[in-house]
KOLSE-112103 format. One record per residue: x, y, z of N, C-alpha, C, CB in turn; residue number from 0; residue in one letter. Coordinates in nm, 4 decimals, decimal comma. Each point is the difference from the previous one (the first is absolute). Glycine has a CB too. Layout:
N
<site n_px="X" n_py="Y" n_pz="Z" ca_px="X" ca_py="Y" ca_pz="Z" c_px="X" c_py="Y" c_pz="Z" cb_px="X" cb_py="Y" cb_pz="Z" i="NUM" aa="A"/>
...
//
This chain:
91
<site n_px="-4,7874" n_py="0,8757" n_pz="-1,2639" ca_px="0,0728" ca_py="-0,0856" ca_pz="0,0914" c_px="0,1274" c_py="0,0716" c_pz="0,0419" cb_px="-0,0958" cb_py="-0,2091" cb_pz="-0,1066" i="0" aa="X"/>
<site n_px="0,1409" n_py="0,2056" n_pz="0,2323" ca_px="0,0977" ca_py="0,0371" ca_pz="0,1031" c_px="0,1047" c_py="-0,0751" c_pz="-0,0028" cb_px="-0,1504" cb_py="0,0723" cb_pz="0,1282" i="1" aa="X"/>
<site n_px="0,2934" n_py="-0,0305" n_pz="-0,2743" ca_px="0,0813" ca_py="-0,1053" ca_pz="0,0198" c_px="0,1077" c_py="0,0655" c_pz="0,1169" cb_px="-0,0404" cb_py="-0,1178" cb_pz="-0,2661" i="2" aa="X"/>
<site n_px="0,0445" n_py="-0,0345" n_pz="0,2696" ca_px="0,1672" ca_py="0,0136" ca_pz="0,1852" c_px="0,1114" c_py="0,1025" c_pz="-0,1084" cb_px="0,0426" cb_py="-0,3761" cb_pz="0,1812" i="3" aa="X"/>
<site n_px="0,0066" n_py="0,4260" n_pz="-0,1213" ca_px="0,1147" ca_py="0,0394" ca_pz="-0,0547" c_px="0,1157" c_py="-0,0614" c_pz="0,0105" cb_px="-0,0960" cb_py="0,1609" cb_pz="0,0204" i="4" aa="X"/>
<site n_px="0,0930" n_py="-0,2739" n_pz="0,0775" ca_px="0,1008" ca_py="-0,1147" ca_pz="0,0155" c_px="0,0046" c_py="-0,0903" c_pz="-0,1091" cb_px="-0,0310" cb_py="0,0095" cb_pz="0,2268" i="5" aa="X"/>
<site n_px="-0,0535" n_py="0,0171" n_pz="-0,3483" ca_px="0,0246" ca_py="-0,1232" ca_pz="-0,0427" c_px="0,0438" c_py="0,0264" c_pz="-0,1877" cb_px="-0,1947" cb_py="-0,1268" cb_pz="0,2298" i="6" aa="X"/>
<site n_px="0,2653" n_py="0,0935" n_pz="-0,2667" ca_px="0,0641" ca_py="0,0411" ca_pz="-0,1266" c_px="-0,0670" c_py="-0,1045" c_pz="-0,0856" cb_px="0,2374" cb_py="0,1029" cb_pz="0,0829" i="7" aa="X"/>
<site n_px="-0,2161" n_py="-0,0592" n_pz="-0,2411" ca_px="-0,0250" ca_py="-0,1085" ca_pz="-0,1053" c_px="0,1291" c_py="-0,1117" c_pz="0,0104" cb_px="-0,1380" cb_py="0,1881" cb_pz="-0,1737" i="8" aa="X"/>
<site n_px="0,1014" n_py="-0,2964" n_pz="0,1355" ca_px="0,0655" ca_py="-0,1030" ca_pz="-0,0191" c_px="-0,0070" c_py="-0,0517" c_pz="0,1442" cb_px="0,1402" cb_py="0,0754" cb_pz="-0,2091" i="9" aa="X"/>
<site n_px="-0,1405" n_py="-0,0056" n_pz="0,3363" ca_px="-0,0444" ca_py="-0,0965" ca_pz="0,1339" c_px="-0,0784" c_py="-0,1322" c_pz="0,0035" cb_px="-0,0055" cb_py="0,2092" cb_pz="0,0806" i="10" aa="X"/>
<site n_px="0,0198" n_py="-0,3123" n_pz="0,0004" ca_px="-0,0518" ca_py="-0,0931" ca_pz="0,0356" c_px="-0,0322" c_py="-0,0356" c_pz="0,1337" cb_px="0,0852" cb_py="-0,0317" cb_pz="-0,1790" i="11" aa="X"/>
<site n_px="-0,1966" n_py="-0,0306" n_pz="0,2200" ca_px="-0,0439" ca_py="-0,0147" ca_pz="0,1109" c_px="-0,0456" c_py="-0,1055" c_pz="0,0595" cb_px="-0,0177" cb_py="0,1686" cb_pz="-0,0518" i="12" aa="X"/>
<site n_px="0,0355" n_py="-0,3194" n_pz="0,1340" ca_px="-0,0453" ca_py="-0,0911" ca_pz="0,0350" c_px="-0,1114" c_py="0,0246" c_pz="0,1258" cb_px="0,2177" cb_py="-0,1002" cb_pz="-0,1082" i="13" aa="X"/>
<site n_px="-0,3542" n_py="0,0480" n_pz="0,1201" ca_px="-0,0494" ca_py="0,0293" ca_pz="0,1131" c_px="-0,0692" c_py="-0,1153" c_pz="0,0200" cb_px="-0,0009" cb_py="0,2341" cb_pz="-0,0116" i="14" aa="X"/>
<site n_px="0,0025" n_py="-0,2577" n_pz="0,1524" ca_px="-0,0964" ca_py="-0,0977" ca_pz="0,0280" c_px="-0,0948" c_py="0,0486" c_pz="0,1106" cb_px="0,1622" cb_py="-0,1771" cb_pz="-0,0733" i="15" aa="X"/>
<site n_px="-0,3062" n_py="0,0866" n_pz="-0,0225" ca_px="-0,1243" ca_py="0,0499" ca_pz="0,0519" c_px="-0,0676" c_py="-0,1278" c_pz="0,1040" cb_px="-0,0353" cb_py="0,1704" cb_pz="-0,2430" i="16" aa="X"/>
<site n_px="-0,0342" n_py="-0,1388" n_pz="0,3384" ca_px="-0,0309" ca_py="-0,0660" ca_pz="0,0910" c_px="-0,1612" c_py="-0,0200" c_pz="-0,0303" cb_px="0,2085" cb_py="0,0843" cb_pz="0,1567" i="17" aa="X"/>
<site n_px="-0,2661" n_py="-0,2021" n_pz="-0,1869" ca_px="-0,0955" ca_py="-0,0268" ca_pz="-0,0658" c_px="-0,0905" c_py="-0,0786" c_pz="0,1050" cb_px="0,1318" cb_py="0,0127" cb_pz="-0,2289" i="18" aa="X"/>
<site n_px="-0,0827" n_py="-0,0614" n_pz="0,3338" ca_px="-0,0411" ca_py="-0,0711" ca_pz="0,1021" c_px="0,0093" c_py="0,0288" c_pz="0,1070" cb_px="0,0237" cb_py="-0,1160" cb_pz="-0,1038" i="19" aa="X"/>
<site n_px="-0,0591" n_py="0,1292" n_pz="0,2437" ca_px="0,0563" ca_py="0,0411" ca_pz="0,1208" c_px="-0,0721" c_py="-0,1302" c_pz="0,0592" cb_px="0,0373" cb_py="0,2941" cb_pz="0,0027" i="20" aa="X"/>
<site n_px="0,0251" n_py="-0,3778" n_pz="0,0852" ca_px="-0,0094" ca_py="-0,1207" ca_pz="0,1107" c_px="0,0577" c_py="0,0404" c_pz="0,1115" cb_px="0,0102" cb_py="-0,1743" cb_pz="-0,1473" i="21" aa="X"/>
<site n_px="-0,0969" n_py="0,2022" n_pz="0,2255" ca_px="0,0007" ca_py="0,0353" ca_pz="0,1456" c_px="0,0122" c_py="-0,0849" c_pz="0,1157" cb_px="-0,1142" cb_py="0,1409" cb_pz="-0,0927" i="22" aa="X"/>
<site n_px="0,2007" n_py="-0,1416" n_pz="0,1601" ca_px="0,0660" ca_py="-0,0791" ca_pz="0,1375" c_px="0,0301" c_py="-0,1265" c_pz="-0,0693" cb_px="-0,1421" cb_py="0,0991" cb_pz="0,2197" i="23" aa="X"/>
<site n_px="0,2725" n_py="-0,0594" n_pz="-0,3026" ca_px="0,0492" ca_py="-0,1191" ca_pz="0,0002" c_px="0,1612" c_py="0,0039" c_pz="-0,0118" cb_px="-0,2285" cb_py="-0,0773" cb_pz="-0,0947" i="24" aa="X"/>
<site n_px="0,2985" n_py="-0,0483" n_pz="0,1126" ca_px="0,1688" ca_py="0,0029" ca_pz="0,0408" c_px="0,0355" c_py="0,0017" c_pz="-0,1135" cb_px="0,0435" cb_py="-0,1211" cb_pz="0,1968" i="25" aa="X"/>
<site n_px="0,0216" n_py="0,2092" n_pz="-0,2477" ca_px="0,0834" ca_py="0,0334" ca_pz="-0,1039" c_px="0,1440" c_py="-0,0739" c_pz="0,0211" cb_px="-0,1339" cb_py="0,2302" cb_pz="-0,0276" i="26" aa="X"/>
<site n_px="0,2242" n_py="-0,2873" n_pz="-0,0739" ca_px="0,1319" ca_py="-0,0468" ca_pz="-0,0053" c_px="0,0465" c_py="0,0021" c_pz="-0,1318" cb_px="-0,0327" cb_py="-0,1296" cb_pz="0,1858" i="27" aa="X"/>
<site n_px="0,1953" n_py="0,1737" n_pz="-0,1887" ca_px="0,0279" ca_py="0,0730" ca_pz="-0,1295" c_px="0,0037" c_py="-0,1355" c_pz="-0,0814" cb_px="0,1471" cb_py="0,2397" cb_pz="0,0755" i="28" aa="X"/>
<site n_px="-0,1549" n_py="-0,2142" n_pz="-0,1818" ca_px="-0,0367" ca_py="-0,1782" ca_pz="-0,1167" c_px="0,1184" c_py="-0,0285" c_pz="0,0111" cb_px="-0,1723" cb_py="0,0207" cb_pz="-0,2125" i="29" aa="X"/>
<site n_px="0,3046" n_py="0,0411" n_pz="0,2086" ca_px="0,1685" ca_py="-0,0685" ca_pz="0,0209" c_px="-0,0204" c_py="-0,0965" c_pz="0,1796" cb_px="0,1869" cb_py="0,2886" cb_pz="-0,1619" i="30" aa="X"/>
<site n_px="-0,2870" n_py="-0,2894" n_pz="0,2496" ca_px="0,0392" ca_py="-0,0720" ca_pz="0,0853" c_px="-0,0816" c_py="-0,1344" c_pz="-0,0332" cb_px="0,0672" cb_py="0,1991" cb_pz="0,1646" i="31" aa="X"/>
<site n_px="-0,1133" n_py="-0,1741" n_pz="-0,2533" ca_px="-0,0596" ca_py="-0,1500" ca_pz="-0,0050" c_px="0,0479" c_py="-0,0754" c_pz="-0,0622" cb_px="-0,1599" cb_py="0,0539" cb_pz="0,0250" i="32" aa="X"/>
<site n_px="0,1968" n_py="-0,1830" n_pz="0,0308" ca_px="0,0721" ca_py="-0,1076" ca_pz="-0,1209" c_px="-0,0506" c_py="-0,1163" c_pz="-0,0272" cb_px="0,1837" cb_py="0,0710" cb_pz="0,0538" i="33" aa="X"/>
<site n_px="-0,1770" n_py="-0,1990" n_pz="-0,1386" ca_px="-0,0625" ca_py="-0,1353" ca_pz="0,0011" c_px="0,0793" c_py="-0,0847" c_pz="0,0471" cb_px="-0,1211" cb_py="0,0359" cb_pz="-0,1654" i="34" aa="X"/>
<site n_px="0,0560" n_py="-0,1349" n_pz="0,2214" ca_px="0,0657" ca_py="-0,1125" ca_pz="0,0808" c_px="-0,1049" c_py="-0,1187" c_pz="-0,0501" cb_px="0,1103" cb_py="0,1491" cb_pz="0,2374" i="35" aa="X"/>
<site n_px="-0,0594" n_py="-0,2255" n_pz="-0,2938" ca_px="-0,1095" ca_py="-0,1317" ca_pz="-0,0473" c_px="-0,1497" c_py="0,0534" c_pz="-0,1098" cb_px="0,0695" cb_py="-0,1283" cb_pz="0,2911" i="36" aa="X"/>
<site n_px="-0,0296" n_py="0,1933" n_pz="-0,3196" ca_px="-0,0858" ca_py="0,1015" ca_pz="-0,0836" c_px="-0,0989" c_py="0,0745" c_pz="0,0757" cb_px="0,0224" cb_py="-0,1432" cb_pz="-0,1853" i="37" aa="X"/>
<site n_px="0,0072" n_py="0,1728" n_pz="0,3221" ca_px="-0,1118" ca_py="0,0621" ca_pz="0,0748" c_px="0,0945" c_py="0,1299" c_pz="0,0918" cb_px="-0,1857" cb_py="-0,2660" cb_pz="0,0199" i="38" aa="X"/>
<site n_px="0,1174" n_py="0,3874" n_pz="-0,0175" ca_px="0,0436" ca_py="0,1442" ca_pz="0,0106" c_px="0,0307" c_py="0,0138" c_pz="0,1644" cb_px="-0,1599" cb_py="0,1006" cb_pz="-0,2250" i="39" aa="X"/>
<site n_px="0,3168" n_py="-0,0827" n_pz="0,2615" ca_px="0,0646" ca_py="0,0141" ca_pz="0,1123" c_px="0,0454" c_py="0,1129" c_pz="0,0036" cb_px="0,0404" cb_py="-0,1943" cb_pz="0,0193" i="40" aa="X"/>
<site n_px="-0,0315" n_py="0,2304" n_pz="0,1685" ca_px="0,0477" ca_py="0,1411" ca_pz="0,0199" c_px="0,1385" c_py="-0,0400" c_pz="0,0408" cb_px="-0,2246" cb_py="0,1369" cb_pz="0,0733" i="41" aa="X"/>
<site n_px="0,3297" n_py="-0,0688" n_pz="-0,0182" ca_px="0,0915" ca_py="-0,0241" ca_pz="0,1120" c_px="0,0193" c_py="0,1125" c_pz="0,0689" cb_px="0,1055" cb_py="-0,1630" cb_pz="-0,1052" i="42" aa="X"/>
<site n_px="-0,1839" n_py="0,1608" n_pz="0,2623" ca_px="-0,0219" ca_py="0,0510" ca_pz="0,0531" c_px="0,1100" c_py="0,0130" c_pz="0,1213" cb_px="-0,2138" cb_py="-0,0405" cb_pz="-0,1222" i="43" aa="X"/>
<site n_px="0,2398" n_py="0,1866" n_pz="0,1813" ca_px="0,1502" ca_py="-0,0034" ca_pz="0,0800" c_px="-0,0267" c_py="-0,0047" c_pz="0,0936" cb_px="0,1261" cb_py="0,0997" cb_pz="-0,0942" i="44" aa="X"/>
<site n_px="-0,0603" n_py="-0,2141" n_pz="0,2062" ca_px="-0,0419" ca_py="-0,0104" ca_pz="0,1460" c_px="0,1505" c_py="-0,0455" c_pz="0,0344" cb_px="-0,2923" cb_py="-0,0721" cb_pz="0,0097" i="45" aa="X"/>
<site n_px="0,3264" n_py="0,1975" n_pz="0,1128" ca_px="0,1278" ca_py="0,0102" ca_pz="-0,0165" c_px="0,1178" c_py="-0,0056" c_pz="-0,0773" cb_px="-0,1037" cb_py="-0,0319" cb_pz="0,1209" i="46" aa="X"/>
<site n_px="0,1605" n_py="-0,0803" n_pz="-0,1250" ca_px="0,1072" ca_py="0,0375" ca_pz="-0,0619" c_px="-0,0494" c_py="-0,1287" c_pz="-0,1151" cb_px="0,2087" cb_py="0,1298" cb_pz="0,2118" i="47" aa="X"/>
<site n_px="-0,2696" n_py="-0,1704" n_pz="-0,2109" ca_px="-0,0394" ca_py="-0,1317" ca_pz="-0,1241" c_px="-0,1737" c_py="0,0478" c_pz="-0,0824" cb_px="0,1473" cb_py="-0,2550" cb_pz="0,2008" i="48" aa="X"/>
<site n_px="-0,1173" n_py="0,1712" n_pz="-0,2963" ca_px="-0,0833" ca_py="0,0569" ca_pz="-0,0906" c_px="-0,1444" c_py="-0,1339" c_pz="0,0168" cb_px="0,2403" cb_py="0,1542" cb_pz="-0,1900" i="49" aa="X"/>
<site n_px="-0,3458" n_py="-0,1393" n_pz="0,2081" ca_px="-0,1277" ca_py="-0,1008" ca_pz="0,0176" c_px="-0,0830" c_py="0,0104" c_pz="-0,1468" cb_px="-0,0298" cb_py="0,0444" cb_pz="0,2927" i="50" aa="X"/>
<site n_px="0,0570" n_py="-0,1762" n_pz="-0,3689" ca_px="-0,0731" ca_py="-0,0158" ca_pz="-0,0965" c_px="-0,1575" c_py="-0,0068" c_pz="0,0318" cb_px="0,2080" cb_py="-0,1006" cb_pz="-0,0923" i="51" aa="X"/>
<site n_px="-0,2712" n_py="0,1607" n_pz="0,0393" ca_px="-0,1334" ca_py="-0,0042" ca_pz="0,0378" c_px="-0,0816" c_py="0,0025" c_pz="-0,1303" cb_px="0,0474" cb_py="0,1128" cb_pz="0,2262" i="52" aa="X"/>
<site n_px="-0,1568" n_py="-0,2122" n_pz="-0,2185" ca_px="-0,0834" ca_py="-0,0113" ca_pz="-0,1229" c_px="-0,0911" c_py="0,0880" c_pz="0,0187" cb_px="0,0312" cb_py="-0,2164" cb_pz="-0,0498" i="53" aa="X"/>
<site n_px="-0,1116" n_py="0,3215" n_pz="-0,0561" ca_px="-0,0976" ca_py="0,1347" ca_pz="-0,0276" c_px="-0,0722" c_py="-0,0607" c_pz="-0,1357" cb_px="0,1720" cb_py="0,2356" cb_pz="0,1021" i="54" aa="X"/>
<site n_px="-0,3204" n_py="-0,1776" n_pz="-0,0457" ca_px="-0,0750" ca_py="-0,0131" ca_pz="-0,0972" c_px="-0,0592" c_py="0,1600" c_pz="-0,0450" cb_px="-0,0455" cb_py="-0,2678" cb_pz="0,0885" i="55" aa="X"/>
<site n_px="0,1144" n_py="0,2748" n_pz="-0,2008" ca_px="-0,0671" ca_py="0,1249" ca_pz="-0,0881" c_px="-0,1082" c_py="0,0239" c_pz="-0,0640" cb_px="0,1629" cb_py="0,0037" cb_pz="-0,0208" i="56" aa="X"/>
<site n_px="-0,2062" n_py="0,1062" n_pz="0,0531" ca_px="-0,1263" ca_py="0,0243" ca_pz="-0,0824" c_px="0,0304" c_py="0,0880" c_pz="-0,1298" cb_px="-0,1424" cb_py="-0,0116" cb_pz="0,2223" i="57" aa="X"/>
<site n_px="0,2022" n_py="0,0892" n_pz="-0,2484" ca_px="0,0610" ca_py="0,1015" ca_pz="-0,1467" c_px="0,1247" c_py="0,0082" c_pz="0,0449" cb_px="-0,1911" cb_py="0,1677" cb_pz="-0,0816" i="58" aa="X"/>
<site n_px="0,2383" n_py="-0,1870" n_pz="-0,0640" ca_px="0,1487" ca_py="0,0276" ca_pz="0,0427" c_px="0,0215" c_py="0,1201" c_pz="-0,1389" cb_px="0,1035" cb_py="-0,2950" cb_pz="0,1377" i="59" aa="X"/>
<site n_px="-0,0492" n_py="0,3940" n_pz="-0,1396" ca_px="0,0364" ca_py="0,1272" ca_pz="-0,1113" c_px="0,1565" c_py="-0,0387" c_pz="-0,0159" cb_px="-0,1836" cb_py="0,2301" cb_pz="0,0856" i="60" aa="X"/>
<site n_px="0,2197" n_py="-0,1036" n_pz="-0,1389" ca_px="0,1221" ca_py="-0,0127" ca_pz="-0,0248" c_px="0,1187" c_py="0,0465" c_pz="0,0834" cb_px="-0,1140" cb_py="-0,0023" cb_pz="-0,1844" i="61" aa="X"/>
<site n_px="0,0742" n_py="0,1027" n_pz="0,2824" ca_px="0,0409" ca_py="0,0394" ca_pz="0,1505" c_px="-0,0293" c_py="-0,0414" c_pz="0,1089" cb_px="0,0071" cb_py="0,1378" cb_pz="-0,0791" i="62" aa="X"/>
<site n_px="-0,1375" n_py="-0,1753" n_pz="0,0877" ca_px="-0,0266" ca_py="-0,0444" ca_pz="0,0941" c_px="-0,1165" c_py="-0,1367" c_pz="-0,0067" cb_px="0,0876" cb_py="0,2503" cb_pz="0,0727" i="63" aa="X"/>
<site n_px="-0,1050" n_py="-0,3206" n_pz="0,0488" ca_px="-0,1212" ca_py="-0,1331" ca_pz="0,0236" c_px="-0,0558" c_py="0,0621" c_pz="0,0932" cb_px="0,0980" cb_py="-0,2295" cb_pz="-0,0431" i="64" aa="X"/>
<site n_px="-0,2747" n_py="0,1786" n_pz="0,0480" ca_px="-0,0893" ca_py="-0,0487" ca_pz="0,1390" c_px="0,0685" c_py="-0,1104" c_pz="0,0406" cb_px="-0,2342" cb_py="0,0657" cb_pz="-0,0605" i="65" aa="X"/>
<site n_px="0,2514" n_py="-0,0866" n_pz="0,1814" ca_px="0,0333" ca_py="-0,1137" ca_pz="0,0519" c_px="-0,0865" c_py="-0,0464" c_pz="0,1312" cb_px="0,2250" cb_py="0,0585" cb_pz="-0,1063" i="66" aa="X"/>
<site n_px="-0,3487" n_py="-0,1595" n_pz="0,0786" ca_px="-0,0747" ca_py="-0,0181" ca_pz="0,0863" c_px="-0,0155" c_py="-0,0951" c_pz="0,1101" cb_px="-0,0549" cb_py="0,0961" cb_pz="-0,1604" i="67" aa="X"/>
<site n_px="0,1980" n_py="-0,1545" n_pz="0,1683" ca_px="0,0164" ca_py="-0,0823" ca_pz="0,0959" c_px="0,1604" c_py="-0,0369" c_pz="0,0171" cb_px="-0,2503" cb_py="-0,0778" cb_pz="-0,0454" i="68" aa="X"/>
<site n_px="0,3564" n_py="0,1107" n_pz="0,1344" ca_px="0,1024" ca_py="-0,0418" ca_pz="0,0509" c_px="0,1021" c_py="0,0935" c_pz="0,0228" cb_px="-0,0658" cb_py="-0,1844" cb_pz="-0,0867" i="69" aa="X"/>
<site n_px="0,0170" n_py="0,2967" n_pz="0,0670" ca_px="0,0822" ca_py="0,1963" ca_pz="0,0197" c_px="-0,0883" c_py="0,0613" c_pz="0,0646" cb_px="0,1158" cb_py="0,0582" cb_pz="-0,2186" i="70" aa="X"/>
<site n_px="-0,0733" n_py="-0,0174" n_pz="0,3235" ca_px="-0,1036" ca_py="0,1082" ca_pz="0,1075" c_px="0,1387" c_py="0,1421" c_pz="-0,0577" cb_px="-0,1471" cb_py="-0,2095" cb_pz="0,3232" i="71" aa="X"/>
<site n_px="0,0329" n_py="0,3387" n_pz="-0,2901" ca_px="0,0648" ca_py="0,1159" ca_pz="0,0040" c_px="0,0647" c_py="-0,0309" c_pz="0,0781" cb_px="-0,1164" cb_py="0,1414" cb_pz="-0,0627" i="72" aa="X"/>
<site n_px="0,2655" n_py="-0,0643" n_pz="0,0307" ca_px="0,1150" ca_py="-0,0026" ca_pz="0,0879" c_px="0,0926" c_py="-0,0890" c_pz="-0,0147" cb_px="-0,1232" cb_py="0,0785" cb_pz="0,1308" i="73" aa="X"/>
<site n_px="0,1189" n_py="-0,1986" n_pz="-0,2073" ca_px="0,0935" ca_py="-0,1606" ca_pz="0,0183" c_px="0,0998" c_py="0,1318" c_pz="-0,1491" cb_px="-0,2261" cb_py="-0,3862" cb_pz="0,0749" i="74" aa="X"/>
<site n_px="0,3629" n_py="0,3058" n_pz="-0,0423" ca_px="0,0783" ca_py="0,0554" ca_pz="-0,0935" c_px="0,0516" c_py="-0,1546" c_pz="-0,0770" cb_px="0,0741" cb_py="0,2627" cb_pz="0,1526" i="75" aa="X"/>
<site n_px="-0,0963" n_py="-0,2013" n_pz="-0,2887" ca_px="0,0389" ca_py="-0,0532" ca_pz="-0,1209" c_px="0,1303" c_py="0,0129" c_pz="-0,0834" cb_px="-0,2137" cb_py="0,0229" cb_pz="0,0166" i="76" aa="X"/>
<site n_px="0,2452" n_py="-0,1717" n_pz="-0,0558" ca_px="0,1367" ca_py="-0,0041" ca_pz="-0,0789" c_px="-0,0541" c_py="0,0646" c_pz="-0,1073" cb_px="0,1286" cb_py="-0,2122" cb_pz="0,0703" i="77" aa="X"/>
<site n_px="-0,0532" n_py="0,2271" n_pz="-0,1728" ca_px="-0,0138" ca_py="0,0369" ca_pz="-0,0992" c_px="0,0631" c_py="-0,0574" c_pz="-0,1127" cb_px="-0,0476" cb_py="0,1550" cb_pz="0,1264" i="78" aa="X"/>
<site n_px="0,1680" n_py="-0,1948" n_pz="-0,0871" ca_px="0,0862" ca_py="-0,1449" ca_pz="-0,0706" c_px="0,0013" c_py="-0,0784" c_pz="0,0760" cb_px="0,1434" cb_py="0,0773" cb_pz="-0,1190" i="79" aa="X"/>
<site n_px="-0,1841" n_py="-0,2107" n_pz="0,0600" ca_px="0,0061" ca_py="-0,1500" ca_pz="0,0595" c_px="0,1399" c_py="0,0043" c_pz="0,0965" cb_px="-0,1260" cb_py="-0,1370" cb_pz="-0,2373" i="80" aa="X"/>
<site n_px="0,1137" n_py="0,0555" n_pz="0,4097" ca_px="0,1204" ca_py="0,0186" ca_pz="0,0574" c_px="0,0874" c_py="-0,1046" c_pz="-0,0405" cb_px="-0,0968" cb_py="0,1141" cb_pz="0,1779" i="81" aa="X"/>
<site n_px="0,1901" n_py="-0,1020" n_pz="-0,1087" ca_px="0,0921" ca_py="-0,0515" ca_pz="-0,0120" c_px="-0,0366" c_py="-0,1656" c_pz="0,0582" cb_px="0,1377" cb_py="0,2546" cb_pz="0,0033" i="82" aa="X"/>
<site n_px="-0,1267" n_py="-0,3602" n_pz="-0,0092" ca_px="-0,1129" ca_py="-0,1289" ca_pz="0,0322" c_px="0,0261" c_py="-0,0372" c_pz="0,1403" cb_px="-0,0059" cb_py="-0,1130" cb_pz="-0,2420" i="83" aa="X"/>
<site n_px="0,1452" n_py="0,1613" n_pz="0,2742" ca_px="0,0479" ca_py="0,0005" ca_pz="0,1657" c_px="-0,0608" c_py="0,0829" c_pz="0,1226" cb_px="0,2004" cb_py="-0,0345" cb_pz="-0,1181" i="84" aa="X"/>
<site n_px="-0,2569" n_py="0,1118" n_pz="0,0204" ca_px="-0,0691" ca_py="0,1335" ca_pz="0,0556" c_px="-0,1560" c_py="-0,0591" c_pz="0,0334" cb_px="0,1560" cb_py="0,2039" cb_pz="-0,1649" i="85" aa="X"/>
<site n_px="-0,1973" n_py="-0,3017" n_pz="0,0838" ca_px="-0,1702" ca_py="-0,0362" ca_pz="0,0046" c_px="0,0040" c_py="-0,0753" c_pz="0,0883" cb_px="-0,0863" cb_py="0,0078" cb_pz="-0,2090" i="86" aa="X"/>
<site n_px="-0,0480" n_py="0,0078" n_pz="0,2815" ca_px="-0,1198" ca_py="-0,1207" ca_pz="0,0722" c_px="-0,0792" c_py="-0,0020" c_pz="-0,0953" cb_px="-0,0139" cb_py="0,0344" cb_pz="0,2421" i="87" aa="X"/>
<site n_px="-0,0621" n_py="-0,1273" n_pz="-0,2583" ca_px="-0,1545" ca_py="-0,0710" ca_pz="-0,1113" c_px="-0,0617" c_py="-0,0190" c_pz="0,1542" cb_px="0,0834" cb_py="-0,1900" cb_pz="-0,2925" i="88" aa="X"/>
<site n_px="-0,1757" n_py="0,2847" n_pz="0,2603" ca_px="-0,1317" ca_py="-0,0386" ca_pz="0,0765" c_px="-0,0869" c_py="-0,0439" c_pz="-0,0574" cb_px="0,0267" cb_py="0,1284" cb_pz="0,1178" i="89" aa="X"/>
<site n_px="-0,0831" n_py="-0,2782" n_pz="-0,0861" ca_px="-0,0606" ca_py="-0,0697" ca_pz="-0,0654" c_px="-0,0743" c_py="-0,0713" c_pz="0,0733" cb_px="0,1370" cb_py="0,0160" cb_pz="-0,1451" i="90" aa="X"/>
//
């Protein structure tokens, strides 16, 4: 075996392995998702105010969710809950 020469005794290494691949689907980082009535909300930015919007997930990890209904590619995401002056509830 061909050791790296990058790598010394006592080193440590975290890796993550990709065990699944799901194809054409909207990815959103798991910090934009939040609960509202115990059911999983985005707040999505349209102009200058923030649009609560209800999403239904299909996996959610620890970086990231499927999100299969209420995020199209492209919508931009809070990431901390806004400010409540800042929200519309679309409902």
């Amino acid at each position: 075996v061909d050791a790296d020469a990058r790598m010394r005794p006592g080193m440590t290494a975290v890796a993550r392995i990709a065990t699944q691949r799901v194809p054409d689907v909207v990815l959103a980082p798991a910090e934009a998702i939040f609960q509202r009535d115990g059911a999983p909300v985005v707040y999505k930015l349209a102009g200058s105010i923030f649009v609560e919007t209800p999403v239904t997930i299909r996996k959610r990890g620890k970086e990231q969710a499927i999100v299969d209904a209420g995020v199209a590619p492209g919508d931009r995401l809070a990431t901390r809950r806004p400010q409540p002056e800042l929200i519309r509830r679309n409902e």
